[in-house]
FIDREN-787290 format. One record per residue (C-alpha): x, y, z; residue in one letter. Coordinates in steps of 0.5 Angstrom, whole numbers. Layout:
! FIDREN-787290
> X; Y; Z; A
...
END
This chain:
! FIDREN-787290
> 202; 128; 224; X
> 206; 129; 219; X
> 204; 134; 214; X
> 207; 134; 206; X
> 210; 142; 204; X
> 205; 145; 201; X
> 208; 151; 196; X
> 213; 156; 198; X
> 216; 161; 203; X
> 219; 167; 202; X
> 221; 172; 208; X
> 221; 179; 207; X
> 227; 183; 209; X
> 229; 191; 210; X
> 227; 196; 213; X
> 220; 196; 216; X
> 216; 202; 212; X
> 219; 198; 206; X
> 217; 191; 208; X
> 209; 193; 209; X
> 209; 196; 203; X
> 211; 189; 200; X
> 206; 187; 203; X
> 201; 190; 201; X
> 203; 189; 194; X
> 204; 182; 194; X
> 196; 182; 197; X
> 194; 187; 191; X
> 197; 182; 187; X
> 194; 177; 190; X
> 201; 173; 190; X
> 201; 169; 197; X
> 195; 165; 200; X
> 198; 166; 207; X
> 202; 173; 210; X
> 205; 173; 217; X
> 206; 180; 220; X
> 211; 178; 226; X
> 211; 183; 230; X
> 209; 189; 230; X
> 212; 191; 237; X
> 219; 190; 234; X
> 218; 195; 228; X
> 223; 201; 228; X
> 221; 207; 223; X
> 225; 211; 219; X
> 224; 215; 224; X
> 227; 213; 230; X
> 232; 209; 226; X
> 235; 215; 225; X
> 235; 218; 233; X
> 240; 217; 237; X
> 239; 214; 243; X
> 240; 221; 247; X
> 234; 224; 243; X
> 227; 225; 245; X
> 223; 219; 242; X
> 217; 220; 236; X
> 213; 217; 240; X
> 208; 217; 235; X
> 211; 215; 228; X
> 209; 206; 229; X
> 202; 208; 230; X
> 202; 213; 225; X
> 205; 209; 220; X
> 200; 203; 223; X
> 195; 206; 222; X
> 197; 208; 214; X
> 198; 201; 213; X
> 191; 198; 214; X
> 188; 203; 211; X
> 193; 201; 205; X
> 191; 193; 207; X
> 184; 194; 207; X
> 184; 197; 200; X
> 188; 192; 197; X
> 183; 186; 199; X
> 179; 188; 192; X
> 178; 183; 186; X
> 184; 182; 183; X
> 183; 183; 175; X
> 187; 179; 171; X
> 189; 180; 163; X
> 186; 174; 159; X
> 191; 173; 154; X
> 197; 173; 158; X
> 195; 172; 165; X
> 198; 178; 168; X
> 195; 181; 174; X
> 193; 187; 176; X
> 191; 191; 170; X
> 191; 198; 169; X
> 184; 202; 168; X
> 181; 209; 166; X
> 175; 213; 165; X
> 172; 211; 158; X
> 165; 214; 159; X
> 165; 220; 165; X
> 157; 220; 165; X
> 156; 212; 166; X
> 163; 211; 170; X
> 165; 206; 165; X
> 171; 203; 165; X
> 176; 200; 160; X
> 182; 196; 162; X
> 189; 195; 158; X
> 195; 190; 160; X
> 201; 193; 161; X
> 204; 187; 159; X
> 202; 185; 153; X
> 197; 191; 151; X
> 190; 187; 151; X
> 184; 192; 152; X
> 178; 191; 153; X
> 171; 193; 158; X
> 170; 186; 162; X
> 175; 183; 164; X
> 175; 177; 169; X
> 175; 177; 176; X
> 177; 174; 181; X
> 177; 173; 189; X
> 183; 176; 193; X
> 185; 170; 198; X
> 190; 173; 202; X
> 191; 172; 209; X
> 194; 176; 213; X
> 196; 174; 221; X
> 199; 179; 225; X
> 204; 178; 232; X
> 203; 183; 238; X
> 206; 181; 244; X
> 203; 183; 251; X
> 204; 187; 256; X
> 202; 187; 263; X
> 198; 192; 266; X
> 199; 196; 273; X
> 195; 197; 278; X
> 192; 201; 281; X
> 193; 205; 287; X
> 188; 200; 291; X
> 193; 195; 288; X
> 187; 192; 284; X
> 187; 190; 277; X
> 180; 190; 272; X
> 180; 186; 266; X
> 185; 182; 264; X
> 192; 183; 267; X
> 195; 184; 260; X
> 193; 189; 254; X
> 196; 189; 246; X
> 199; 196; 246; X
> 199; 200; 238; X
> 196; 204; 234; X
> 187; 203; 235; X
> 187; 202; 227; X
> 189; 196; 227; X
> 185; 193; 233; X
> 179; 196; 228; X
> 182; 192; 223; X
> 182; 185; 226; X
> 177; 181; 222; X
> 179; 175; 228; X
> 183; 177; 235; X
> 186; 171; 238; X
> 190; 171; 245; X
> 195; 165; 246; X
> 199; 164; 253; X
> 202; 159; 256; X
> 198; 154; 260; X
> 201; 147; 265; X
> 207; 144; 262; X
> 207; 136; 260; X
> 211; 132; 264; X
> 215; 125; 262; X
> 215; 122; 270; X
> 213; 128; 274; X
> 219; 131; 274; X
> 223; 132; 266; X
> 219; 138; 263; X
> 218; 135; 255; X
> 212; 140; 253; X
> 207; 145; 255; X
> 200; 146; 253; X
> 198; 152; 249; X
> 191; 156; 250; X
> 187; 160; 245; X
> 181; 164; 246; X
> 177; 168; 240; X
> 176; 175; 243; X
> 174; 178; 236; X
> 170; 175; 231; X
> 167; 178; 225; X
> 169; 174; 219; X
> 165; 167; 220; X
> 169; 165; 227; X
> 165; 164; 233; X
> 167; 169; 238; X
> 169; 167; 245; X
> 171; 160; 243; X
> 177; 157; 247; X
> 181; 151; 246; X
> 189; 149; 247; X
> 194; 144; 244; X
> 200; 141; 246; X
> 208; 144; 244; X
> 213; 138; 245; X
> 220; 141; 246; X
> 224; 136; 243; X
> 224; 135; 238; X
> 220; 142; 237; X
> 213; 141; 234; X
> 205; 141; 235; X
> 202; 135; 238; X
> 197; 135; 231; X
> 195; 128; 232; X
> 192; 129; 239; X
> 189; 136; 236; X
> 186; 133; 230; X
> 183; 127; 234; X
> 180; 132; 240; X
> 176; 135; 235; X
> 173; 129; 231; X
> 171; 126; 238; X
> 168; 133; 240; X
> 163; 134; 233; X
> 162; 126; 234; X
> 166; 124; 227; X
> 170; 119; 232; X
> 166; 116; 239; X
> 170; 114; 245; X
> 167; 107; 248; X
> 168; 106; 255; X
> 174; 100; 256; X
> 178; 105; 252; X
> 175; 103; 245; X
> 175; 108; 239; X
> 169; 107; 233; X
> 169; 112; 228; X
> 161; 110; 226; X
> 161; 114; 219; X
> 167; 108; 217; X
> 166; 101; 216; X
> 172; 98; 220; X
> 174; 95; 227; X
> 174; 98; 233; X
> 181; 100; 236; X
> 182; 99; 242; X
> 187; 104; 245; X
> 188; 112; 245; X
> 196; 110; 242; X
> 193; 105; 237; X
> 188; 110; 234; X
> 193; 116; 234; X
> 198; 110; 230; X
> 192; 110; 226; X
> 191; 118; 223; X
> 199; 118; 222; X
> 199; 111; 217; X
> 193; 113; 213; X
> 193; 120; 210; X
> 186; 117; 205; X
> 183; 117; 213; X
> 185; 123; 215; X
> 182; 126; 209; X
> 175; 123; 209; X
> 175; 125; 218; X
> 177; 132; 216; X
> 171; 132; 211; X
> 167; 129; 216; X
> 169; 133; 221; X
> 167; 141; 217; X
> 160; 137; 216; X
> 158; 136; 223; X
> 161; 143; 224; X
> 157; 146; 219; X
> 163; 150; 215; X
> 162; 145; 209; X
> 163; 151; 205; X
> 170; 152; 208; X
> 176; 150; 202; X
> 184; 151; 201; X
> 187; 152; 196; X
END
């Protein structure tokens, strides 16, 4: 399906200490609505930067400064603060009355002072990579849980709002023979942020050219909440729309790329009967 790009992507480069401070600045200052770590396992500290490949390794220096970042991170998700003469954003505050802990903002930018200035809501996301690793059995050659964990600093593991483990599933075949694709299966494994967890599912990848199969995605999910019916004979109705049945899968995947309007009022449809009505983007 093909999608029209949205805004813009900025790429943050150098060292690692310094990358995660840009980002906790551009979250502070709430500048991008989507932030993705990758990956915290192949973060180099200044630390081991600095060792030569003889020296015993400061095993310790990525989860501490792991850890120190999402204290940072969490803190930086408060109410952005926006001068109401030129914009500018974050304001700097002080005590103004210590015995009822009133606060007085000023902008740096263009001198504005004032005590109540607007707020408004952070909405920053941020979505980090761990890679797994497998684990070792025991002695008794057994393995408990699953056979793979997400190694690093617990912090981060306190952190998550949402957990989501993705792996490979079976390959998609052109013949029973030429490999052109593969399923990719997500589960939810934490959830405290309006997310149900224990919710699986999966997509298709298709290696050539790279590229999820959204159309099939988005099509799987409008017959799962009954937004689109699939009829026996292979007919497709969408009972919330005036128009013909289509006949055929093909034919009803054709229909979601050519017509963008319908895609809309389907995805409308479809946080409605998902009860995520409230659920918005920018």
């Amino acid at each position: 399906m093909n999608v029209e790009k949205v805004g813009t992507f900025h790429i943050f480069e150098g060292p690692s200490e310094n990358v995660l401070d840009g980002i906790v600045e551009a979250t502070r200052h709430n500048v991008f609505q989507f932030i993705g770590v990758d990956s915290w396992d192949s973060m180099l500290t200044y630390q081991e930067d600095e060792a030569e490949l003889g020296d015993v390794p400061q095993v310790a220096s990525p989860a501490t400064l792991q850890t120190k970042w999402s204290k940072k991170i969490m803190d930086s998700f408060n109410p952005i603060f926006r001068c109401p003469d030129c914009g500018f954003a974050p304001l700097s505050k002080e005590v103004t009355k210590y015995e009822t802990m009133k606060f007085g903002w000023q902008c740096p930018h263009c001198k504005w002072k004032g005590l109540d200035p607007p707020a408004e809501v952070n909405e920053t996301s941020i979505y980090c990579i761990r890679q797994v690793r497998a684990k070792i059995m025991t002695s008794g050659g057994k393995m408990y849980g699953r056979p793979y964990d997400a190694k690093g600093a617990h912090s981060l593991r306190h952190a998550n709002h949402v957990r989501t483990s993705v792996h490979q599933g079976q390959y998609i075949k052109e013949k029973n023979t030429t490999k052109i694709g593969k399923e990719i299966a997500w589960d939810i494994t934490k959830a405290k942020s309006g997310a149900k967890e224990g919710a699986t599912g999966k997509f298709d990848l298709y290696f050539n050219p790279l590229e999820v199969d959204v159309a099939s995605d988005f099509l799987a999910v409008c017959i799962k909440y009954g937004v689109i019916n699939q009829l026996s004979g292979g007919w497709y109705e969408i009972p919330e729309v005036e128009m013909d049945n289509v006949r055929s899968k093909n034919a009803m995947l054709d229909m979601l790329e050519r017509e963008p309007e319908l895609r809309e009022v389907l995805r409308e449809l479809v946080y409605i009967k998902a009860d995520l009505a409230h659920v918005r983007f920018r």
